[in-house]
C-alpha positions in Angstrom: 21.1 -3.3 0.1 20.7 -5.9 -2.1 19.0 -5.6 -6.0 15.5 -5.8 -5.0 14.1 -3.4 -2.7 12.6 -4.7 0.4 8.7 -5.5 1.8 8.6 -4.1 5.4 5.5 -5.1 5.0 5.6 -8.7 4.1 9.0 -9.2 5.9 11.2 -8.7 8.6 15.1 -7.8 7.7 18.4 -8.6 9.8 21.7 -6.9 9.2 24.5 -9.4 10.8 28.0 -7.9 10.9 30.7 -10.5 10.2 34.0 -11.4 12.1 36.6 -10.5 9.3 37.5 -14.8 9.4 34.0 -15.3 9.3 32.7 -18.5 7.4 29.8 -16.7 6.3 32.1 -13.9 4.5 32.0 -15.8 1.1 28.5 -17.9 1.7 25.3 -16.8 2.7 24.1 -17.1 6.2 22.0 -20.5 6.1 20.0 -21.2 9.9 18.9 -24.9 8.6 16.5 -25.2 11.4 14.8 -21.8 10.2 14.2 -22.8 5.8 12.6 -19.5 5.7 15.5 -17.2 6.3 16.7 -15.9 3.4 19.8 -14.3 2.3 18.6 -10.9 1.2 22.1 -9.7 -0.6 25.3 -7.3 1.6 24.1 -4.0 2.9 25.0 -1.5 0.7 28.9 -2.3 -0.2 29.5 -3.5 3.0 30.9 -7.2 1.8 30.8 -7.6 6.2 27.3 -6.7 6.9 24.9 -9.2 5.1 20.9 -9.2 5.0 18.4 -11.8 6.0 15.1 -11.8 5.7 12.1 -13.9 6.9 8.4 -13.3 6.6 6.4 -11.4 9.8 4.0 -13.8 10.1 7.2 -16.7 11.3 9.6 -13.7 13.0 6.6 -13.3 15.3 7.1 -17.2 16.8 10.8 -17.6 16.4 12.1 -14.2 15.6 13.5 -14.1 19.3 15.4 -17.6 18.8 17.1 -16.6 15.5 18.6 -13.6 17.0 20.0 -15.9 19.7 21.6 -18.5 17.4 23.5 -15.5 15.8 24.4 -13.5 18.7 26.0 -16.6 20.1 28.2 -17.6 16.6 30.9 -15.2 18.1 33.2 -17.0 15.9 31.5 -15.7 12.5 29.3 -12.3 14.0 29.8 -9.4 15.4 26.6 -7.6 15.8 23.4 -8.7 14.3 20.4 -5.9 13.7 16.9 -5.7 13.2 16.0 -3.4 10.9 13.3 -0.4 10.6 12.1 1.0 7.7 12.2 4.4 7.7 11.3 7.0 5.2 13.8 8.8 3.7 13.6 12.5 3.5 14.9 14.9 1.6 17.5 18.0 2.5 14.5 20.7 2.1 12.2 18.5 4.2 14.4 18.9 7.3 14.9 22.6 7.2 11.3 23.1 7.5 11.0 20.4 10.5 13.4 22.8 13.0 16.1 24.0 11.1 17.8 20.3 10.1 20.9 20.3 12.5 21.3 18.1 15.5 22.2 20.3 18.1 25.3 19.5 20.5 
């Protein structure tokens, strides 16, 4: 993600996959009608996926109508995602929680 590590807590976080003409490819994502989305940095080293980020308290009245705005700009996205946090667990940790393999 991007430099600073995200507040699950204080914010919600969207990963939008970009169209590979998309305008947003060399910009940040900018909603105007929505000033407190940010442009959290690119997922990882994907330069195609970037990161938004708004605070709870806001995603809770118009959370549904931001994902609506970008699921519709099929010109520039592909997919857009809320995010989870989840904690991340070590190798060892698995093994004792059922031997760590899906099974098939």
């Amino acid at each position: 993600m991007s430099a600073t590590t995200p507040d699950y807590n204080a914010n919600v976080y969207v990963a939008v996959e970009l169209t590979p003409s998309s305008l947003y490819s060399n910009t940040p994502i900018s909603l105007a009608a929505y000033p407190s989305l940010s442009h959290a940095g690119n997922v990882g080293e994907l330069t195609d996926v970037k990161l938004l980020s708004i605070p709870k308290n806001e995603w809770q009245g118009i959370g549904e109508d931001i994902l609506q705005i970008l699921r519709e700009d099929t010109e520039n996205v592909l997919r857009v995602y809320v995010q989870e946090q989840r904690s991340r667990k070590k190798r060892g940790d698995l093994e004792h929680e059922g031997g760590g393999h899906d099974e098939l």
